[in-house]
Backbone as a chain_set.jsonl record, in Angstrom:
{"seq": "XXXXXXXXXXXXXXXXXXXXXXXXXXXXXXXXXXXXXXXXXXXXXXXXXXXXXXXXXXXXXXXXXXXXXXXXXXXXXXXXXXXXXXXXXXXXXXXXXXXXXXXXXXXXXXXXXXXXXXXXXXXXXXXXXXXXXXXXXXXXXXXXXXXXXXXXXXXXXXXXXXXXXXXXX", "coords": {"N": [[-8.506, 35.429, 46.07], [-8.525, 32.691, 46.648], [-9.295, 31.807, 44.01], [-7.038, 32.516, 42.541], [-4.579, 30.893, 43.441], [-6.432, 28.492, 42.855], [-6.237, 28.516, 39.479], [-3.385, 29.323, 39.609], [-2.626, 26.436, 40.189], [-4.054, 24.983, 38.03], [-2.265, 26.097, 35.736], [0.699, 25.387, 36.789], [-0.295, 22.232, 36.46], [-0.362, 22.067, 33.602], [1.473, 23.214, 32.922], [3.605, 20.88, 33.319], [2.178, 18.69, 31.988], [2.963, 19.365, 29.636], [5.755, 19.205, 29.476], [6.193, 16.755, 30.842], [5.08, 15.771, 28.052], [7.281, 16.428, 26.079], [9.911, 15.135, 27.41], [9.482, 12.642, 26.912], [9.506, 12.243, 24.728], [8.289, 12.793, 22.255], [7.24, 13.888, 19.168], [5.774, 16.599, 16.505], [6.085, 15.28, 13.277], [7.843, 16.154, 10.987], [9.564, 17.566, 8.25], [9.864, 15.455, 5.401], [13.243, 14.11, 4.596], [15.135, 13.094, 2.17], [17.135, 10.72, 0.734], [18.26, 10.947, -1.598], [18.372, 13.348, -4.378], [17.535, 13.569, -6.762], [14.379, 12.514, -8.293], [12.358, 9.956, -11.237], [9.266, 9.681, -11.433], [7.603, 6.478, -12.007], [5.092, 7.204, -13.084], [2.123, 8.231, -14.445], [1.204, 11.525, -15.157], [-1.677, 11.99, -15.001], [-2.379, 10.732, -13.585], [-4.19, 10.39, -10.212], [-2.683, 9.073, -7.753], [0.149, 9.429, -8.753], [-0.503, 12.341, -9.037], [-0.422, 13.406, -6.514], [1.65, 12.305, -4.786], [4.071, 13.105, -6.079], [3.823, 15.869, -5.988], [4.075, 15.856, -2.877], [6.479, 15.159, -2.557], [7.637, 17.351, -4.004], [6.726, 19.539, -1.902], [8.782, 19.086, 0.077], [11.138, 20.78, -0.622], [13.873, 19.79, -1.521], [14.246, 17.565, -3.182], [14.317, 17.102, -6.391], [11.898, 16.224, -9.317], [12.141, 14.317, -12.053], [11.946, 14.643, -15.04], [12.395, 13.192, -16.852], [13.787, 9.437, -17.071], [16.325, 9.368, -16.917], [17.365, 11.717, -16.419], [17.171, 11.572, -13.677], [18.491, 10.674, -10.207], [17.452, 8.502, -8.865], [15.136, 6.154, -9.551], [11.798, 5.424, -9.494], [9.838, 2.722, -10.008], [7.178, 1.369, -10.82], [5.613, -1.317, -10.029], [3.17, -2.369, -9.972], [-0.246, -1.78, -9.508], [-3.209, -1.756, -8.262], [-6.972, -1.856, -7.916], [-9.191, -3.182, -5.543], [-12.34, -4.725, -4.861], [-13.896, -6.243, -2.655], [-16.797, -8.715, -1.331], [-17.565, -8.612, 1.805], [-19.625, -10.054, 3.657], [-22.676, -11.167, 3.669], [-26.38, -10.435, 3.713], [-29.638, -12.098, 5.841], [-31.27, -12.749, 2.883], [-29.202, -13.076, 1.436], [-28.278, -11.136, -0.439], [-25.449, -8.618, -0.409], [-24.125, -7.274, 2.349], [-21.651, -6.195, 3.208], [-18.732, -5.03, 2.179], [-14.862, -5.464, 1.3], [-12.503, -3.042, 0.696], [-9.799, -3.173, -1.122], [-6.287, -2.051, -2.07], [-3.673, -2.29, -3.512], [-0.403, -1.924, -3.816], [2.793, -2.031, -5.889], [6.122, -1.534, -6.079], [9.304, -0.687, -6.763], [12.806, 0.865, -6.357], [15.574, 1.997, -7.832], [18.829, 3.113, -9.327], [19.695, 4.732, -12.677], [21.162, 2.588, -13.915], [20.44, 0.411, -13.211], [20.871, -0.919, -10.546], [19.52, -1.768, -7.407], [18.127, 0.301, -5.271], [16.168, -0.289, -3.424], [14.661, -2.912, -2.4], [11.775, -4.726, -4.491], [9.015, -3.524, -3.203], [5.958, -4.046, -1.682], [3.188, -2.688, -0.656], [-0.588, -3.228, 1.036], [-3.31, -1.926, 1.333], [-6.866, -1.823, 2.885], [-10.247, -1.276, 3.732], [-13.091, -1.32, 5.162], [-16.655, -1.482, 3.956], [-19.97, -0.357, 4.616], [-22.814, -1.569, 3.058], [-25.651, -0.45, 1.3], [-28.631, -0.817, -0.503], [-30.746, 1.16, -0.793], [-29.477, 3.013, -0.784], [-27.538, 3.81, -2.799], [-26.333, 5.739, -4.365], [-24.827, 7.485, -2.256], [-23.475, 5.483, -1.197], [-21.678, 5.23, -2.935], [-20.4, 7.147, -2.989], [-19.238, 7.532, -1.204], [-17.136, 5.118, -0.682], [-15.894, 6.169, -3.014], [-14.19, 7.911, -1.773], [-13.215, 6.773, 0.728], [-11.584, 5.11, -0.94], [-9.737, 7.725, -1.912], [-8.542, 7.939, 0.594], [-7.104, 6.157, 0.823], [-5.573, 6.137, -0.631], [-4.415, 8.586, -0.244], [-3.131, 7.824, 2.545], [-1.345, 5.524, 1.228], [0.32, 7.107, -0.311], [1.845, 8.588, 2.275], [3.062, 6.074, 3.09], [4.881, 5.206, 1.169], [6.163, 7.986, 1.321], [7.604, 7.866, 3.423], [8.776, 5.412, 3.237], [10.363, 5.815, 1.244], [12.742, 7.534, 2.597], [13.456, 6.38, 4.322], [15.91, 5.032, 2.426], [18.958, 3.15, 2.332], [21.601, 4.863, 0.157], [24.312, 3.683, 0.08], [24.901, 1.492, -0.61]], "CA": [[-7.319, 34.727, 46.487], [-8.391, 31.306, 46.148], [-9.165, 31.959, 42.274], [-5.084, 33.058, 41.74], [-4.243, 29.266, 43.823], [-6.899, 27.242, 41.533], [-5.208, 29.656, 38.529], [-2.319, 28.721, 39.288], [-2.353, 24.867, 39.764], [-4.079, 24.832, 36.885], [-0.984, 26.226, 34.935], [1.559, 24.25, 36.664], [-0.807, 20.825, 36.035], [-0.198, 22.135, 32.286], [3.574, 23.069, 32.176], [4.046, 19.907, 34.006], [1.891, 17.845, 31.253], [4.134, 19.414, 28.381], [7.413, 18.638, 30.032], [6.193, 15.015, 30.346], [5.32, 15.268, 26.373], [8.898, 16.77, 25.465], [10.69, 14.067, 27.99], [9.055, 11.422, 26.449], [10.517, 11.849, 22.811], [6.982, 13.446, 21.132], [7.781, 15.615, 18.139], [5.744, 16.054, 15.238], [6.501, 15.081, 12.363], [8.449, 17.356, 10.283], [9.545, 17.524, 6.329], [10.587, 14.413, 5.223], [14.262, 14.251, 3.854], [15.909, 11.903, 1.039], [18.678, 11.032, 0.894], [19.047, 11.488, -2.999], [18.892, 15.085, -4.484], [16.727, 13.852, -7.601], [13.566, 10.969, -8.771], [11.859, 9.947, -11.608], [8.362, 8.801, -10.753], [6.869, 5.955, -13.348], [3.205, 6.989, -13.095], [1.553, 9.32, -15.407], [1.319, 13.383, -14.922], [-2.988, 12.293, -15.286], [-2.838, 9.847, -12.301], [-4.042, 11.172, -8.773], [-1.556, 8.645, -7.219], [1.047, 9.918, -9.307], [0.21, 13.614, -8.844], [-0.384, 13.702, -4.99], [2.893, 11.476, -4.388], [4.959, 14.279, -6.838], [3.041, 17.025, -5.318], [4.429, 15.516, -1.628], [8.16, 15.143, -2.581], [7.987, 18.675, -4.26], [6.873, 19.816, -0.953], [9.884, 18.895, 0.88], [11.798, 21.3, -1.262], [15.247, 19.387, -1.048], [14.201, 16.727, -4.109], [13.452, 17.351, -7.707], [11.385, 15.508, -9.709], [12.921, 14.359, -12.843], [11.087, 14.767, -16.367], [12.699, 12.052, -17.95], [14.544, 8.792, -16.27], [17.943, 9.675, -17.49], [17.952, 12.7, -15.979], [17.084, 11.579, -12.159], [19.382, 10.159, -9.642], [17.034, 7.447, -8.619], [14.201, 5.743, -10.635], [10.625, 4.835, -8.965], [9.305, 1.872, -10.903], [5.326, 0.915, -10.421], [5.284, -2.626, -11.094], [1.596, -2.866, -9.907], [-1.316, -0.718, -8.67], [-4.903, -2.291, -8.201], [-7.685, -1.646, -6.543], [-10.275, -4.296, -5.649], [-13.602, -4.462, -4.336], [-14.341, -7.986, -2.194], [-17.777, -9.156, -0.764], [-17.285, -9.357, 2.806], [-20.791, -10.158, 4.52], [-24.055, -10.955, 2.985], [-27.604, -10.77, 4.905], [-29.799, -13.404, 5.289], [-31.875, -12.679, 1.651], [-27.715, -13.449, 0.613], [-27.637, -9.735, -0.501], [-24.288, -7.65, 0.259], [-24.408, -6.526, 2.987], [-20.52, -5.498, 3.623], [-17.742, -4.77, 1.219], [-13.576, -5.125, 1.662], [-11.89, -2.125, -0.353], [-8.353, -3.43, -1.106], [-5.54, -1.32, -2.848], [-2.577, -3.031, -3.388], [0.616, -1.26, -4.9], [3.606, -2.669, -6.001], [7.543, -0.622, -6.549], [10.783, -0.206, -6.381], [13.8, 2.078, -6.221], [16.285, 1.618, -8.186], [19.037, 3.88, -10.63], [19.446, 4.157, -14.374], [22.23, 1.569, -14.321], [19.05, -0.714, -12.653], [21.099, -1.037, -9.259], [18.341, -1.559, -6.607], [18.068, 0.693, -3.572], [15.004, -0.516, -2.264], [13.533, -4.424, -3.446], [10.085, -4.504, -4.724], [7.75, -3.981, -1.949], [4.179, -4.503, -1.554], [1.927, -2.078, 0.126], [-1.418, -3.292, 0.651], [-4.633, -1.301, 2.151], [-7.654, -2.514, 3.228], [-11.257, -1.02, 4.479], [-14.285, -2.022, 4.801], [-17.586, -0.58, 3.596], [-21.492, -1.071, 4.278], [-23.641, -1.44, 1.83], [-27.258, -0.687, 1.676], [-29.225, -0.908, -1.512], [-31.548, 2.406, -0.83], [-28.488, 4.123, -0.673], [-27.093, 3.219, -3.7], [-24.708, 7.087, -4.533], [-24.329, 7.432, -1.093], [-22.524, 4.347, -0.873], [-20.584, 5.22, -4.169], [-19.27, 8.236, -2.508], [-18.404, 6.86, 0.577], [-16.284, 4.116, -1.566], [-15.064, 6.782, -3.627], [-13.968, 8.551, -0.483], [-12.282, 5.876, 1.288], [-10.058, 5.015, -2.118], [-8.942, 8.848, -1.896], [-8.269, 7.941, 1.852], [-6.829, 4.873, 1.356], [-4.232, 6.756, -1.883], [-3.08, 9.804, 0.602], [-2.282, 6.719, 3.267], [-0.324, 5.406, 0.385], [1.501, 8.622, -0.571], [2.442, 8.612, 3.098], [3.635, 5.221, 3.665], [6.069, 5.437, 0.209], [7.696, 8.535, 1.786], [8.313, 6.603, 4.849], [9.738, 4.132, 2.69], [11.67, 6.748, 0.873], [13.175, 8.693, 3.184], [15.215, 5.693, 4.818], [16.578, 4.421, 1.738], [20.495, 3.536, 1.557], [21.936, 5.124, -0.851], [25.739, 3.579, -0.449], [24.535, -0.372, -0.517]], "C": [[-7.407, 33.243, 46.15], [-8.625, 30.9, 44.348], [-7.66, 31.67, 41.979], [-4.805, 31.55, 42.433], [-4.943, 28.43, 42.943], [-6.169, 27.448, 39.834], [-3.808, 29.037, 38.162], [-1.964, 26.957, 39.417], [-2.587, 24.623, 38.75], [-2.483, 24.928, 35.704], [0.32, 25.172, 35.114], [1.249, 22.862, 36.359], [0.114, 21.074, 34.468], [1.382, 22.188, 31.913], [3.924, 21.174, 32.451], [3.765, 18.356, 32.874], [2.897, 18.275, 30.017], [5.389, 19.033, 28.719], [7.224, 16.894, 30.147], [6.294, 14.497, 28.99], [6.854, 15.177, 25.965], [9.741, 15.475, 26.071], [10.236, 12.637, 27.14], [9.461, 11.157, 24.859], [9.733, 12.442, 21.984], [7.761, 14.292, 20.364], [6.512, 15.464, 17.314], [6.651, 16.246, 14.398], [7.032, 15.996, 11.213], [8.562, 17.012, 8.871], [10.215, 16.495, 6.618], [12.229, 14.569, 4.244], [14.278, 12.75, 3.302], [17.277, 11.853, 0.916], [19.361, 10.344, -0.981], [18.496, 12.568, -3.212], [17.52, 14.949, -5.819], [15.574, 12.178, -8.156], [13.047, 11.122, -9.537], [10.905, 8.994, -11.589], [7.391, 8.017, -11.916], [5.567, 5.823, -13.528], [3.06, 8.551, -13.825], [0.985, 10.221, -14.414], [-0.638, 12.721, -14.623], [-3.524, 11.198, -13.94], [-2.998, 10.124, -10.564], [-3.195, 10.448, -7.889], [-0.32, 9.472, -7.559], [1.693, 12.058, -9.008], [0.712, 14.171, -7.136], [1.029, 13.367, -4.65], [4.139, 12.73, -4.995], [4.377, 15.75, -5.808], [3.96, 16.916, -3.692], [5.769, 15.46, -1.839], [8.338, 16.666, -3.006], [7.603, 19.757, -3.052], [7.958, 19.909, 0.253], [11.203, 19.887, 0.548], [13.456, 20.913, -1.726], [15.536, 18.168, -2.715], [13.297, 17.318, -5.364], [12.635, 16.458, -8.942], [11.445, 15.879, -11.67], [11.888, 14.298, -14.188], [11.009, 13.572, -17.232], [13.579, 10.672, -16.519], [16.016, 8.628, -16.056], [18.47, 10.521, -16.473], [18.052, 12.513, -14.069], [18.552, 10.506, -11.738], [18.594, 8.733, -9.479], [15.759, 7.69, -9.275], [13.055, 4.969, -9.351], [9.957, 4.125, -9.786], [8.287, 1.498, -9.961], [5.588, -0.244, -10.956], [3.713, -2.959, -10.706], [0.89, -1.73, -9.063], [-2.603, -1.672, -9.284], [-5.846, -1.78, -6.999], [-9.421, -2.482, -6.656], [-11.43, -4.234, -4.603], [-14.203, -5.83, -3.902], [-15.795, -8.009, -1.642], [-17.457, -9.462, 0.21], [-18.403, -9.898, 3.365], [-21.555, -10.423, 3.879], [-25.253, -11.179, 4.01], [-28.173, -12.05, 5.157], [-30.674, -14.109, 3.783], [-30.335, -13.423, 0.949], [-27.602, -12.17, -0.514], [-26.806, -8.96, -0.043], [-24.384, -7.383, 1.143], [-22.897, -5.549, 3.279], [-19.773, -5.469, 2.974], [-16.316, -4.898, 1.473], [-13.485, -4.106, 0.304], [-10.645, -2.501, -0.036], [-7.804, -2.255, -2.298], [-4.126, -1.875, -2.783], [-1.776, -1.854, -4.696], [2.202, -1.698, -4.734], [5.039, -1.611, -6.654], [8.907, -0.762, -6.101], [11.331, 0.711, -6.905], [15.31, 1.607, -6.968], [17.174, 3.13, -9.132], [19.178, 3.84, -11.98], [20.221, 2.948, -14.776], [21.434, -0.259, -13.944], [19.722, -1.599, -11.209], [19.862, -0.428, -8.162], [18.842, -1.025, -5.044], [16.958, 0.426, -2.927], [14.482, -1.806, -3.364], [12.332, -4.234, -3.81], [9.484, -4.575, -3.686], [6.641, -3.703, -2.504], [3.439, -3.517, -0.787], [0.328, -2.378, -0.206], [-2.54, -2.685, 1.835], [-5.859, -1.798, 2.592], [-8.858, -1.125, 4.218], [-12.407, -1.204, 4.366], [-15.301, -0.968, 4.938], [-19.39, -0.792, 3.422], [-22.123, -1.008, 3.464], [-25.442, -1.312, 2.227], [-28.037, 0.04, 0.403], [-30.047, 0.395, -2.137], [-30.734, 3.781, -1.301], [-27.466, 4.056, -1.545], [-25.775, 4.698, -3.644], [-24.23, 7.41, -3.473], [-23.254, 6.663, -0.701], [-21.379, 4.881, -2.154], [-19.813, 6.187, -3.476], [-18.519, 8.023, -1.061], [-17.02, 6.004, 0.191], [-15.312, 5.242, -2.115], [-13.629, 8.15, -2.902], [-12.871, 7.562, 0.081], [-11.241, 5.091, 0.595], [-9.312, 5.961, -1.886], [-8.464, 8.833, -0.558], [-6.683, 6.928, 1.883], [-5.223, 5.146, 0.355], [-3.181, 7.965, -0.52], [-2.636, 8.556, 1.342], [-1.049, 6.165, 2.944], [1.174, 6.137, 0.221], [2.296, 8.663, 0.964], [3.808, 7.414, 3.477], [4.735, 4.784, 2.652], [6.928, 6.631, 0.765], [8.447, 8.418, 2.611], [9.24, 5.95, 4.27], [11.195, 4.67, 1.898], [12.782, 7.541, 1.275], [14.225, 7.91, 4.117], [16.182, 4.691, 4.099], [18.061, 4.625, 2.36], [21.162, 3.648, 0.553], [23.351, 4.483, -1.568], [25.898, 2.128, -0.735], [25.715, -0.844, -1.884]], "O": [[-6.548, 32.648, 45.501], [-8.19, 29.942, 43.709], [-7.225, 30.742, 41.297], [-4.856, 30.782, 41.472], [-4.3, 27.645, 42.246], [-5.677, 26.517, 39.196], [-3.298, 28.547, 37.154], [-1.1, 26.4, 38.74], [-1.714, 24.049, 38.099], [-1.901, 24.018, 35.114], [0.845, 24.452, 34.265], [2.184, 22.14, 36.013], [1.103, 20.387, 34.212], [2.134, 21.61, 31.128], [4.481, 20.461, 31.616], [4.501, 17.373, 32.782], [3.585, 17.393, 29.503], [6.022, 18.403, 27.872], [7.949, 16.031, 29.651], [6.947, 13.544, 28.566], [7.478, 14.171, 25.626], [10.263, 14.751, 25.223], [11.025, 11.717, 26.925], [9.631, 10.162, 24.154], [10.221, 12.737, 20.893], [8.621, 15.116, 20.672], [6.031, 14.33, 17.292], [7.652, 16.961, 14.448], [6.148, 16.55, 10.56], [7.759, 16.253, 8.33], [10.952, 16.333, 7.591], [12.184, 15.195, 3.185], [13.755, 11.708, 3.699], [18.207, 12.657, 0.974], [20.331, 9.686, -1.356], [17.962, 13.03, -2.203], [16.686, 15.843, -5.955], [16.033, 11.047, -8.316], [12.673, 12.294, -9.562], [11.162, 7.793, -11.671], [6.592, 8.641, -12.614], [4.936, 4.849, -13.939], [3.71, 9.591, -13.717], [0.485, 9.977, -13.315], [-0.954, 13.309, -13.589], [-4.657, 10.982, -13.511], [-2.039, 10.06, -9.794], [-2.792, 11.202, -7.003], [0.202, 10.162, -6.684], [2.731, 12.709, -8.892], [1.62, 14.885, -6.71], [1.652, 14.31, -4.161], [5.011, 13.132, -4.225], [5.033, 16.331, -4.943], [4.521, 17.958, -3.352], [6.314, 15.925, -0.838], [9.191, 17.287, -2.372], [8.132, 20.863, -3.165], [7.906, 20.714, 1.183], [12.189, 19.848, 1.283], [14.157, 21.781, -2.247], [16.638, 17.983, -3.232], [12.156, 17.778, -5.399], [13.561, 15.918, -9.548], [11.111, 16.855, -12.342], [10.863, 13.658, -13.951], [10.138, 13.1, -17.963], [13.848, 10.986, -15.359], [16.658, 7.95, -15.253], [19.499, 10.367, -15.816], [18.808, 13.159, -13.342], [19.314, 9.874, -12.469], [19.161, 7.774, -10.003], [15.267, 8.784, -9.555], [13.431, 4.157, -8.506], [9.278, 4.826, -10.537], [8.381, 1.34, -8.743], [5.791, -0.371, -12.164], [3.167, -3.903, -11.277], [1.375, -1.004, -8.196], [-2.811, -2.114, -10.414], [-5.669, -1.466, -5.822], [-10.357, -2.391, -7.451], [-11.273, -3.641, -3.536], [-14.915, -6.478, -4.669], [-16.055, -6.826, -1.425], [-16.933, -10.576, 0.22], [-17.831, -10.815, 3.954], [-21.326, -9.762, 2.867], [-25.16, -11.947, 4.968], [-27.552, -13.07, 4.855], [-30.789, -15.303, 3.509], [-30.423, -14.237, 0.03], [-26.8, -12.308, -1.437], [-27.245, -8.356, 0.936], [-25.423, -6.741, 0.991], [-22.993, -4.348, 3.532], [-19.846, -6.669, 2.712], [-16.223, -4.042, 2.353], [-14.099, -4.233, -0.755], [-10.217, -2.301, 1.101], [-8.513, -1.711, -3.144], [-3.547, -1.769, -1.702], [-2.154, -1.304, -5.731], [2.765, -1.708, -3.639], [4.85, -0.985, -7.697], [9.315, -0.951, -4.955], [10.801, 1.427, -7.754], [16.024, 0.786, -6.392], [16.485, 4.056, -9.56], [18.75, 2.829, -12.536], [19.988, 2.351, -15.827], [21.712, -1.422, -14.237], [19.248, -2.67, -10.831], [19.414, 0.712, -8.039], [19.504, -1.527, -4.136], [16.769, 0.928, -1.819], [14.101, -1.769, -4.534], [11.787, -3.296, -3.228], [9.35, -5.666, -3.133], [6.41, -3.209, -3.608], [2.928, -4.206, 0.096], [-0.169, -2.014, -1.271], [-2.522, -3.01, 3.022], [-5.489, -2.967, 2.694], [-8.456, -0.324, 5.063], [-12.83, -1.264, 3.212], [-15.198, 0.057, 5.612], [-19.965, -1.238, 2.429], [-21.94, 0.055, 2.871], [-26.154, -1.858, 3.069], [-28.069, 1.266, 0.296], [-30.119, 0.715, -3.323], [-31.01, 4.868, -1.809], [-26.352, 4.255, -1.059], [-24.684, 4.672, -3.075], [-23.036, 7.708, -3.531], [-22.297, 7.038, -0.022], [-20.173, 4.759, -1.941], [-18.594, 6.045, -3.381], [-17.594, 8.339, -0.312], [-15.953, 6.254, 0.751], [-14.131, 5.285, -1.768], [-12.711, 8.833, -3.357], [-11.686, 7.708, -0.22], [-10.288, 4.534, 1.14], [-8.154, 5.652, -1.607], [-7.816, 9.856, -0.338], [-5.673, 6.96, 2.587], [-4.141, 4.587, 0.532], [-2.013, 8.068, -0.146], [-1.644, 8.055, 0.811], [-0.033, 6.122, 3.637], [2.365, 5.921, 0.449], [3.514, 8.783, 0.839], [4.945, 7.622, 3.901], [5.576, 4.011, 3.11], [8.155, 6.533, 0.775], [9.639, 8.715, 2.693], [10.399, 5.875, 4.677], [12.367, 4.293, 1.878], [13.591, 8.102, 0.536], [15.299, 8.319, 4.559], [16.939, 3.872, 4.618], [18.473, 5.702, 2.79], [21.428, 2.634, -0.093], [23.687, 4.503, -2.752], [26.982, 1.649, -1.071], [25.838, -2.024, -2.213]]}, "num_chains": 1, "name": "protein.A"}
């Protein structure tokens, strides 16, 4: 008997915590929509920016991704992609000790007629990375790791950017 009473508070604690989630506005995050029908994206078929970011709009099933720039409704121009490697820290020998990983990427939105739906923005990334001399591939893959971290982030924070274009400006 007292089992089926602990039993059951338990359960109502729990309905009681999901009804707070739902009241509170939580969703996830669902497919992203566009609000054009077709894009052509100016980064090469051989670029893992390029394919992940295509790969993520062709997921949404709603947008097609245009072959040529003629043929799309709206045009994704790259005016910059870098990715830089700063010295943040050194010991007291004045050997590395800490690294910034920057990624900076630069685009806009625009159509073939070169009417801009979105100004050039700037996305820039940032993480930092220890270094330690013994550990020389270790560290490379860690680096090489936290670029591929730092690209999906990317891919995310362009379909953000994409997804509340206005189209009637």
């Amino acid at each position: 008997m007292r089992s089926w009473i602990i039993h059951r508070k338990t359960w109502l604690l729990a309905l009681l915590a999901l009804m707070m989630l739902s009241a509170c506005g939580f969703a996830l995050r669902g497919p992203v929509s566009f609000p054009f029908h077709s894009i052509y994206i100016g980064l090469p078929d051989a670029s893992p920016l390029g394919g992940e970011l295509k790969r993520q709009i062709r997921a949404n099933g709603q947008t097609q991704i245009a072959g040529d720039a003629k043929d799309a409704e709206v045009i994704l121009d790259v005016l910059g992609e870098t990715r830089e490697k700063q010295i943040l820290s050194l010991n007291s020998q004045g050997r590395v000790r800490e690294y910034n990983l920057l990624y900076r990427f630069k685009f806009r939105l625009r159509d073939a007629e070169g009417k801009e739906f979105l100004e050039p923005v700037s996305i820039q990334l940032k993480r930092s990375i220890t270094f330690n001399e013994s550990q020389v591939l270790a560290k490379e893959s860690e680096e090489a790791l936290l670029y591929r971290d730092m690209q999906t982030d990317l891919v995310q924070q362009i379909m953000r950017r994409l997804s509340v274009v206005k189209m009637d400006q």
